[in-house]
C-alpha positions as semicolon CSV with decimal commas, in nm:
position;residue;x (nm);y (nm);z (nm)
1;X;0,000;0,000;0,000
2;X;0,120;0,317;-0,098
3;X;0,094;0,709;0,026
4;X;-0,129;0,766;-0,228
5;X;-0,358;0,537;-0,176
6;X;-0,473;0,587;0,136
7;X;-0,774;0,846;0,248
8;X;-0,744;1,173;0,095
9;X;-0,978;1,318;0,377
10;X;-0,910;1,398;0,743
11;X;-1,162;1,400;1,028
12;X;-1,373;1,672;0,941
13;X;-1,351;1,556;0,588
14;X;-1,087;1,797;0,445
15;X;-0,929;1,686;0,146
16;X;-0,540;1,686;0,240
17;X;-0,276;1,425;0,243
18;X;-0,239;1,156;0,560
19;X;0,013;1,204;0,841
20;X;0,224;0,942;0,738
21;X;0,580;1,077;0,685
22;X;0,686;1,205;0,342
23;X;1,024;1,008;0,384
24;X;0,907;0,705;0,203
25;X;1,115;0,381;0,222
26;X;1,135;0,315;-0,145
27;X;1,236;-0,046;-0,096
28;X;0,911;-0,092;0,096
29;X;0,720;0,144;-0,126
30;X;0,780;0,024;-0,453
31;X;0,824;-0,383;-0,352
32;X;0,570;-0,377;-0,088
33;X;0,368;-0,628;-0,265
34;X;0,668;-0,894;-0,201
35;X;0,794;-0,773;0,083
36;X;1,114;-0,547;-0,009
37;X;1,211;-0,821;-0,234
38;X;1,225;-0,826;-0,665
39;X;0,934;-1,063;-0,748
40;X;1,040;-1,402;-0,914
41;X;0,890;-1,632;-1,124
42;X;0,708;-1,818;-0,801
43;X;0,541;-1,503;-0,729
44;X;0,379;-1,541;-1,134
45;X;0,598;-1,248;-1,244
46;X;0,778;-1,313;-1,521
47;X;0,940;-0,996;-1,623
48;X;0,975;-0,658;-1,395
49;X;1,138;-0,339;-1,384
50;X;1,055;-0,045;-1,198
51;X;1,261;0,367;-1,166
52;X;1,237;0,635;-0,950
53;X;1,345;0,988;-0,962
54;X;1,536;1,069;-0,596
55;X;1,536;1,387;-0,650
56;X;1,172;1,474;-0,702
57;X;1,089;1,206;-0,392
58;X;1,300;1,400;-0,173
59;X;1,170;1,737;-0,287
60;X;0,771;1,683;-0,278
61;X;0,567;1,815;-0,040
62;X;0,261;1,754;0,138
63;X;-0,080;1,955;0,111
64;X;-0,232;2,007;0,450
65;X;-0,560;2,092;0,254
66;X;-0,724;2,120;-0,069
67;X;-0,436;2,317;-0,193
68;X;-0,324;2,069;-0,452
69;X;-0,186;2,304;-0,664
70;X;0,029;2,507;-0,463
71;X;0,174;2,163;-0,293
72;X;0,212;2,047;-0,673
73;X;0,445;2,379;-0,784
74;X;0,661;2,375;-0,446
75;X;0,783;2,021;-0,489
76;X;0,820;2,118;-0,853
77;X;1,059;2,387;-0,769
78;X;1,228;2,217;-0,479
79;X;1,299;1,960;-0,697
80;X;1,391;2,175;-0,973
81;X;1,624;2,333;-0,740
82;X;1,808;2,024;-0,644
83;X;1,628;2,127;-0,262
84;X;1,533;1,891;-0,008
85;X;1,234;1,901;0,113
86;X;1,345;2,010;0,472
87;X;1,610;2,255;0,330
88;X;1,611;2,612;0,462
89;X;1,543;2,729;0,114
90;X;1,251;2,468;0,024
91;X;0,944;2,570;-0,058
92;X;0,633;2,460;0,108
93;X;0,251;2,491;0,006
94;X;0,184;2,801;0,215
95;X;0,459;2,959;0,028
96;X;0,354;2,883;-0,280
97;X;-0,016;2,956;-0,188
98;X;0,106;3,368;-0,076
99;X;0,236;3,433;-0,383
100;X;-0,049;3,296;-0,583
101;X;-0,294;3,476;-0,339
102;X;-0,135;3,794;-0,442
103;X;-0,137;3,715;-0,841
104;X;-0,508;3,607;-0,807
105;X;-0,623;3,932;-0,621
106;X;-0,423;4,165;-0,877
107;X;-0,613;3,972;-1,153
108;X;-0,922;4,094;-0,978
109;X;-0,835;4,444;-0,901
110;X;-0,748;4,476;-1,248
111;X;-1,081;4,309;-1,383
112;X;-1,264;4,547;-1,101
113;X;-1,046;4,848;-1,299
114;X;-1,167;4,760;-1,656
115;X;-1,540;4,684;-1,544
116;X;-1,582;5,015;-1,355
117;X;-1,405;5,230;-1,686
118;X;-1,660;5,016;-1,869
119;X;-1,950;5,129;-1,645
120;X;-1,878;5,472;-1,586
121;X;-1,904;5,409;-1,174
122;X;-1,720;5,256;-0,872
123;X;-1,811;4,917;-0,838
124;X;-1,777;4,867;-0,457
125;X;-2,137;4,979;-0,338
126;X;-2,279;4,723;-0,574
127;X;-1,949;4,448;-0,425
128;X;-2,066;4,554;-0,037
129;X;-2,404;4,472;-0,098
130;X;-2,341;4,132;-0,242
131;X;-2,104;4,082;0,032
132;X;-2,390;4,162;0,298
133;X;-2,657;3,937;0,080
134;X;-2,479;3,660;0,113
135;X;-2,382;3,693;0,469
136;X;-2,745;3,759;0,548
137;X;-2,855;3,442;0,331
138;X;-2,652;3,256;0,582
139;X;-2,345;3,185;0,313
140;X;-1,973;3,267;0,324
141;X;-1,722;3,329;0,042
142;X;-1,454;3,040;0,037
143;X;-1,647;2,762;0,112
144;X;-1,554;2,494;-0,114
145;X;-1,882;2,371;-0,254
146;X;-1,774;2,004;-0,292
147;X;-1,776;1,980;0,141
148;X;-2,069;2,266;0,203
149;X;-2,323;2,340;-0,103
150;X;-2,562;2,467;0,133
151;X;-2,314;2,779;0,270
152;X;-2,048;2,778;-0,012
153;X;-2,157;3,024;-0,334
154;X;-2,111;2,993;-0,691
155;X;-2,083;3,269;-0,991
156;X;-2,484;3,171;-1,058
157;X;-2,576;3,244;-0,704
158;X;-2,412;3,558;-0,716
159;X;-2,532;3,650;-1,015
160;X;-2,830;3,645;-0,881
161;X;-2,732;3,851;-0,584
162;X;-2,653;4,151;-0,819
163;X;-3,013;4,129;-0,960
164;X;-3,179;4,123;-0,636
165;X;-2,997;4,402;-0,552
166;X;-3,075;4,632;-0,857
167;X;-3,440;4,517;-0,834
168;X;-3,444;4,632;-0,460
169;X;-3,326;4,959;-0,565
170;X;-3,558;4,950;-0,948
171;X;-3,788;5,235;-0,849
172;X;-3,540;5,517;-0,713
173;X;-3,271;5,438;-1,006
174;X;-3,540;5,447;-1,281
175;X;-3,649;5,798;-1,134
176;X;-3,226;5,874;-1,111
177;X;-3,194;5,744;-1,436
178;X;-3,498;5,945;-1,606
179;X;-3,386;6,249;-1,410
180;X;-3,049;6,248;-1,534
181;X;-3,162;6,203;-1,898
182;X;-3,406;6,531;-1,861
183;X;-3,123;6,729;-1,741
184;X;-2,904;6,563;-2,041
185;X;-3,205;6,726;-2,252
186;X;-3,204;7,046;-2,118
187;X;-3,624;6,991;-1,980
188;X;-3,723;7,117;-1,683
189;X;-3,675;6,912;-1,365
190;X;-3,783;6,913;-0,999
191;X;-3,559;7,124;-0,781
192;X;-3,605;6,892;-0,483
193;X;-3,373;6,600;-0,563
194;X;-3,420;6,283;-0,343
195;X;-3,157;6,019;-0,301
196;X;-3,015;5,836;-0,538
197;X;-2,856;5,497;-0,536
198;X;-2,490;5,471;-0,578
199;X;-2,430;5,504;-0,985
200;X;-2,321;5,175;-1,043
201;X;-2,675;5,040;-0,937
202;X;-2,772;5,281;-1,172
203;X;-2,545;5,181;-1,397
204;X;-2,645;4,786;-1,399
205;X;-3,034;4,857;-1,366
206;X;-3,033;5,035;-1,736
207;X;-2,773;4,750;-1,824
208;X;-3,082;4,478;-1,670
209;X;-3,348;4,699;-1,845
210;X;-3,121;4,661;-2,198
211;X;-3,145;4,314;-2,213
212;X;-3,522;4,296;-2,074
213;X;-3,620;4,469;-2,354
214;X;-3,375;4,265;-2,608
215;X;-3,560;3,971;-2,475
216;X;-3,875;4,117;-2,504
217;X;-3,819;4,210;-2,902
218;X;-3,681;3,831;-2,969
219;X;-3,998;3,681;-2,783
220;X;-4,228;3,901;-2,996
221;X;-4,038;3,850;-3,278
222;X;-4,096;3,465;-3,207
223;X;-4,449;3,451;-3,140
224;X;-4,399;3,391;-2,805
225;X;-4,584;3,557;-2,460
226;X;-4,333;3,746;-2,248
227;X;-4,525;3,717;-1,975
228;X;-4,488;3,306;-2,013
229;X;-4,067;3,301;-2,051
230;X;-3,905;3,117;-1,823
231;X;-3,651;3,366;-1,615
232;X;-3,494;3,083;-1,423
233;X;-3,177;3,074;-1,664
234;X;-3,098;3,467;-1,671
235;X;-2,802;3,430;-1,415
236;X;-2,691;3,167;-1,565
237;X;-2,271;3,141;-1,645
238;X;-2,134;3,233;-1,889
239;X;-2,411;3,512;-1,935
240;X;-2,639;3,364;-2,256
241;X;-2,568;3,558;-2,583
242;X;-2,858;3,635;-2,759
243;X;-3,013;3,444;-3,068
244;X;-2,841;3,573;-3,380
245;X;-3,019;3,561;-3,707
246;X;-2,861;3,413;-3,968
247;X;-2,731;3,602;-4,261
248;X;-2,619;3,582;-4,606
249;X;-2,252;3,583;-4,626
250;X;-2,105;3,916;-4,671
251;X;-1,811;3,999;-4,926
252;X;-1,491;3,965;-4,808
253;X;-1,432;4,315;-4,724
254;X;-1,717;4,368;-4,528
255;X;-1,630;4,051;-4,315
256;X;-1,293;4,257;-4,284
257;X;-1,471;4,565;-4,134
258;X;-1,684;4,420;-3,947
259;X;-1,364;4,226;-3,727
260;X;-1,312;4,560;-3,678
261;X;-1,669;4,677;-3,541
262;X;-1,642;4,704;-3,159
263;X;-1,858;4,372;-3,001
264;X;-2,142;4,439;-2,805
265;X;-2,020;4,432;-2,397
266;X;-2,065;4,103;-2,219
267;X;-2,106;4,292;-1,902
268;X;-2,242;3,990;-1,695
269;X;-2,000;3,758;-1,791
270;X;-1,764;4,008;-1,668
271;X;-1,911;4,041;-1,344
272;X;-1,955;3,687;-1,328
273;X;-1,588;3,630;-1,356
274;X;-1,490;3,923;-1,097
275;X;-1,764;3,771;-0,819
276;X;-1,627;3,396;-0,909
277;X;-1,231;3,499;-0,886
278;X;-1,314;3,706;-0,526
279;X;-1,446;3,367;-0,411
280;X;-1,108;3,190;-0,514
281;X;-0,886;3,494;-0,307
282;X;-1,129;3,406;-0,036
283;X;-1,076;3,046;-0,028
284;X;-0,657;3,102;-0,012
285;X;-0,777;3,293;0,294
286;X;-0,947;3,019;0,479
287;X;-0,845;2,809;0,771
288;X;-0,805;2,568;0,550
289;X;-0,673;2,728;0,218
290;X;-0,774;2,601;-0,118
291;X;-0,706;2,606;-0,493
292;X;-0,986;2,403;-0,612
């Protein structure tokens, strides 16, 4: 029996490597089957031949939780390094697990950047809200799903969270919305302002009211009642391009220009991708840090 075949689970059913020691005995390892001995033809083996790389044995490391990946890459680079795995200069999984921690939130920050130059607003009242959705819903970020689908969230579920949040606030940013638009016109508006929603809900509800009305003109256009679509699917991942008609081919230097035509902004998908990738830096976070 070897290392890896034994439970990949502890006690409260973290996936992790057991406690036995990482210092193998090879012999015992590789012949355990015959006892530390080469097979012979009395044990029905007539040919047998077995190798090992010393190095990489000596310079692979454990993970103390799901953090496969990060385990995988130090023993990589330990052994890559000609390092022992209990040399002053090895690399362990938590090291490993910092550094890609601080890639993964950059990645964010800069997807936050390019969503909020897209939008025209800050993102984070529309991020703080999520954030106090899901604690209220009773969930936390960095929950693997695989040990806790009931408190662990997904890019669907919050999705979803966005879009209860913009309906909560439908009313005062459709009156922000059509406000801003008189003034844009130069008509005549009421003096007394009221309170507005932060921009970006603002923002998101005209981006929700967009693609209402898209899928409004396709289920007309179809035959079909509005009122009778199924909205189940409309946080689903990746966000659902519309139907596109088909059309005659074009000559070739239309197809040219048309590369060049700016594509229409997959704004949820976007968001989708930012909310999923803050529930990754969370889960590097945990107690029990993963990289699933």
């Amino acid at each position: 029996t070897t290392v890896c075949m034994q439970p990949a689970f502890d006690a409260d059913g973290v996936e992790c490597d057991t406690a036995a020691c990482e210092d193998l005995d090879i012999t015992a390892t590789l012949l355990g089957p015959w006892n530390g001995r080469l097979p012979t033809k009395e044990d029905g083996v007539h040919q047998f031949g077995c190798s090992y790389d010393g190095a990489l044995l000596d310079a692979w490391v454990k993970q103390p939780s799901p953090c496969c990946a990060a385990a995988a890459v130090a023993g990589a680079i330990n052994g890559l390094s000609g390092l022992h795995r209990h040399d002053d200069n090895a690399l362990g999984p938590l090291d490993v697990l910092a550094a890609m921690r601080g890639v993964l939130r950059d990645l964010v920050e800069s997807k936050i950047a390019s969503f909020e130059r897209k939008l025209g607003a800050d993102l984070a009242p529309v991020l703080d809200a999520v954030a106090s959705r899901v604690s209220s819903d009773g969930r936390k970020f960095g929950i693997s799903l695989k040990k806790d689908k009931e408190t662990g969230v997904d890019g669907k579920y919050l999705l979803a969270c966005v879009r209860l949040e913009v309906e909560a606030r439908a009313e005062a940013c459709r009156r922000a919305v059509q406000r801003q638009r008189a003034l844009e016109l130069g008509e005549e508006v009421s003096e007394e302002e009221e309170e507005a929603p932060a921009l970006a809900f603002c923002r998101l509800w005209e981006l929700y009211e967009e693609l209402n009305e898209k899928k409004r003109k396709l289920a007309e256009e179809a035959g079909e009642d509005d009122e009778s679509s199924d909205e189940s699917d409309e946080d689903e991942e990746p966000d659902e391009d519309l139907p596109k008609k088909t059309k005659p081919a074009r000559p070739r230097q239309r197809i040219a220009a048309a590369r060049k035509a700016a594509k229409p902004w997959n704004w949820k998908n976007e968001l989708g991708e930012i909310l999923r990738k803050a529930d990754g830096v969370a889960k590097t976070c945990a107690s029990r840090p993963s990289t699933a």
